[in-house]
C-alpha positions in Angstrom: -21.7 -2.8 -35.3 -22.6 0.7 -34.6 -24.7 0.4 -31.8 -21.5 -1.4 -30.1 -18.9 1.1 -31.0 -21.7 4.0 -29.9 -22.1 1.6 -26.3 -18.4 1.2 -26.0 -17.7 5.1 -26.7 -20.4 5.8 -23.9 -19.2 3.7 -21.3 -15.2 4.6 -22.2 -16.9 8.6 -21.7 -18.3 7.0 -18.2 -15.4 5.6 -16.9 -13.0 8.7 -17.9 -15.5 10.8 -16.1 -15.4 9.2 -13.3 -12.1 8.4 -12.8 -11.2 12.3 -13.5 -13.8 13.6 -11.3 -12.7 15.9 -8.3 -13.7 15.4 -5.0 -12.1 18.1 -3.1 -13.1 16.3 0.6 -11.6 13.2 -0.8 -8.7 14.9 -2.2 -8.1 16.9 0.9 -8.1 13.8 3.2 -6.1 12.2 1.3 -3.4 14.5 1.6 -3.5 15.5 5.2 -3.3 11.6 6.3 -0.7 11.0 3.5 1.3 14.1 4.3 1.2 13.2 8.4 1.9 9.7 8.1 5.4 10.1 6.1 6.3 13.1 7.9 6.2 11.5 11.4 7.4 8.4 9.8 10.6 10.7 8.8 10.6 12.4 12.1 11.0 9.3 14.1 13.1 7.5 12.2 15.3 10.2 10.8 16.9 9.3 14.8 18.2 6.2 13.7 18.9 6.0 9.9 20.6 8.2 8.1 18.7 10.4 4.9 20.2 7.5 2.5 18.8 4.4 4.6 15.7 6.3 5.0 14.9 7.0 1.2 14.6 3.6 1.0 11.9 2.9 3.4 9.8 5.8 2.5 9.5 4.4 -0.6 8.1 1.7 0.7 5.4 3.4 3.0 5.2 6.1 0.0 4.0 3.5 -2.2 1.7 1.7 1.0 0.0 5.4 1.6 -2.0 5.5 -2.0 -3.4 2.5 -0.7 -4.4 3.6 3.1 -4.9 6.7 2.0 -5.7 7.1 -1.6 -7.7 3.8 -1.9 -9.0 2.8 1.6 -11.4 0.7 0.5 -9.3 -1.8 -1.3 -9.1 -5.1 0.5 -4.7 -4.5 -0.1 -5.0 -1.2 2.1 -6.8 -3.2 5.2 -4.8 -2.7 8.8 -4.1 -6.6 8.2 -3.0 -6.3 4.6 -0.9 -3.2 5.8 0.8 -3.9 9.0 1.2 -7.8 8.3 2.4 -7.8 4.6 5.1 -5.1 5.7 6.1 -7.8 8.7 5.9 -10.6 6.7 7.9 -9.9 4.2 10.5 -8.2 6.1 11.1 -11.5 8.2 11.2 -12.9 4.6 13.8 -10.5 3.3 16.1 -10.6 6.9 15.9 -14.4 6.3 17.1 -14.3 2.7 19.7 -11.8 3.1 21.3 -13.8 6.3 21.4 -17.2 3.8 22.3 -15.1 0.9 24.4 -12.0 2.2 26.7 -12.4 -0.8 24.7 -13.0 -3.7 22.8 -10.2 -4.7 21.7 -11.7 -7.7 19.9 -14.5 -5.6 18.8 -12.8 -2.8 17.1 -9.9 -4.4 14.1 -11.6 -6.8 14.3 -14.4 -4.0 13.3 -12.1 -1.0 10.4 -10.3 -3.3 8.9 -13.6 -4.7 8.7 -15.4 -1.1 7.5 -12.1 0.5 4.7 -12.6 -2.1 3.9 -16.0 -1.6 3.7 -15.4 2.3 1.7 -13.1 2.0 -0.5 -14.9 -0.1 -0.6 -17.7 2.6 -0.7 -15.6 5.5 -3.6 -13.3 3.7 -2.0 -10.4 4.4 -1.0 -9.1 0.4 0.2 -5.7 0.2 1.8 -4.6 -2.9 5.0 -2.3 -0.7 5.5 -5.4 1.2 7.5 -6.6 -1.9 9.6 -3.0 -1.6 10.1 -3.7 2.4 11.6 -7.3 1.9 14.0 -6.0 -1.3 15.4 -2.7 0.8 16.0 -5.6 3.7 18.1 -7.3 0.8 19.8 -4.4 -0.7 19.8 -2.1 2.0 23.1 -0.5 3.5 25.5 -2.4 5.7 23.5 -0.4 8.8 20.3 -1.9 7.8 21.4 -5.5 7.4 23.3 -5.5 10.3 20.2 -4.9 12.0 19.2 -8.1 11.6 15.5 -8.9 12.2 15.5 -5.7 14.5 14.5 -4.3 11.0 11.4 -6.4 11.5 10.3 -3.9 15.0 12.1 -0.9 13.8 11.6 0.7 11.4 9.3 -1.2 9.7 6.7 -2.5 12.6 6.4 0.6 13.4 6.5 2.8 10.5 3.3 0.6 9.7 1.9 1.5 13.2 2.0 5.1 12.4 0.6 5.1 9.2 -2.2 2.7 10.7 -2.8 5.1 13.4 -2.8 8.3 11.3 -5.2 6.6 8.9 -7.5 5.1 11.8 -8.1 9.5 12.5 -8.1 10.9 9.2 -9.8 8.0 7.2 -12.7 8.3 9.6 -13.2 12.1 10.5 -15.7 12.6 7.6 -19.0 10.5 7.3 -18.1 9.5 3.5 -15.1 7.8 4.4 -14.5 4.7 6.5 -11.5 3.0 7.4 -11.3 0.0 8.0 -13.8 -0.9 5.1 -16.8 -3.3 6.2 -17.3 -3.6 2.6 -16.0 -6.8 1.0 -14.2 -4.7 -2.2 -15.9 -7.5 -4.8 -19.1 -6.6 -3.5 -18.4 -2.8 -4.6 -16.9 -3.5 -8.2 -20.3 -5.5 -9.0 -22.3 -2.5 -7.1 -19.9 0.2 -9.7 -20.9 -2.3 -12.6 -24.4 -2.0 -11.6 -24.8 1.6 -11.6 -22.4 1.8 -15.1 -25.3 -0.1 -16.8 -27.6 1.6 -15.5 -26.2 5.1 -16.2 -25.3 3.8 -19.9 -29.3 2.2 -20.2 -31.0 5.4 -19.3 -28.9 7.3 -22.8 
């Protein structure tokens, strides 16, 4: 019984220690692509949505720039994952809203659970993409009344420009490489691996 609380207090040290350790190159990378991507999202779009409308959709990217730039190895922050999960499910939410214009209460959870489940079948999952098809839903009368315009602009290509921003700064260092040619399974069992390892040699 003690050895097991003893193993379990080791590899609970292991994993806080990793997960608090600082990596300035990482961290400073990680903030210039974040940083450029929103702000020339903003830029361009700040043209044709108003501050209001555009809060909206920079949560959505906010939340989609952890992943392609917090996380880029995660098979949810992949160029497929990020600009076909946004599309997808903003086709999704258009769609929904246009049958449903009137009942919030349907529409809403409707448009997030079928974005889900197309992106599921159309392998393309991406956590924001749920965000992207709701703001399609709940959106201001501008934004609805763009109809599936709202597909190409702003969303197509808001997910262009943080693509293209992360396709530079994911790639300018040798430790980092975006897109990742590493299936993400493959690196959980390779963490695992060295956890064991690391806790067997103490």
């Amino acid at each position: 019984m003690k050895k097991h609380i003893q193993r379990g207090f080791r590899v609970s040290r292991y994993v806080f220690y990793k997960e608090t350790l600082i990596d300035a190159k990482e961290h400073f990378w990680s903030f210039i692509g974040a940083f450029v991507g929103i702000g020339l999202i903003t830029f361009f779009h700040s043209n044709a949505l108003n501050s209001h409308e555009n809060l909206f959709l920079i949560g959505s990217f906010g939340a989609s720039s952890v992943l392609v730039y917090g996380l880029i190895g995660s098979p949810l922050a992949q160029p497929r994952n990020l600009v076909g999960g946004h599309v997808v499910s903003a086709i999704v939410g258009v769609t929904v809203n246009l049958i449903f214009p009137s009942t919030l209460w349907i529409a809403a959870p409707l448009a997030v659970a079928l974005s889900i489940v197309m992106m599921q079948m159309t392998l393309t999952l991406h956590p924001p993409g749920g965000a992207t098809a709701l703001i399609a839903v709940i959106g201001s009368e501008k934004v609805k009344a763009l109809g599936y315009m709202y597909v190409i602009s702003p969303v197509l290509t808001g997910s262009l420009i943080l693509l293209f921003v992360a396709l530079i700064f994911n790639n300018i260092t040798s430790h980092r490489k975006y897109p990742s040619s590493r299936p993400f399974p493959r690196t959980i069992k390779t963490l695992k691996k060295r956890l064991r390892k690391t806790i067997g040699t103490r």
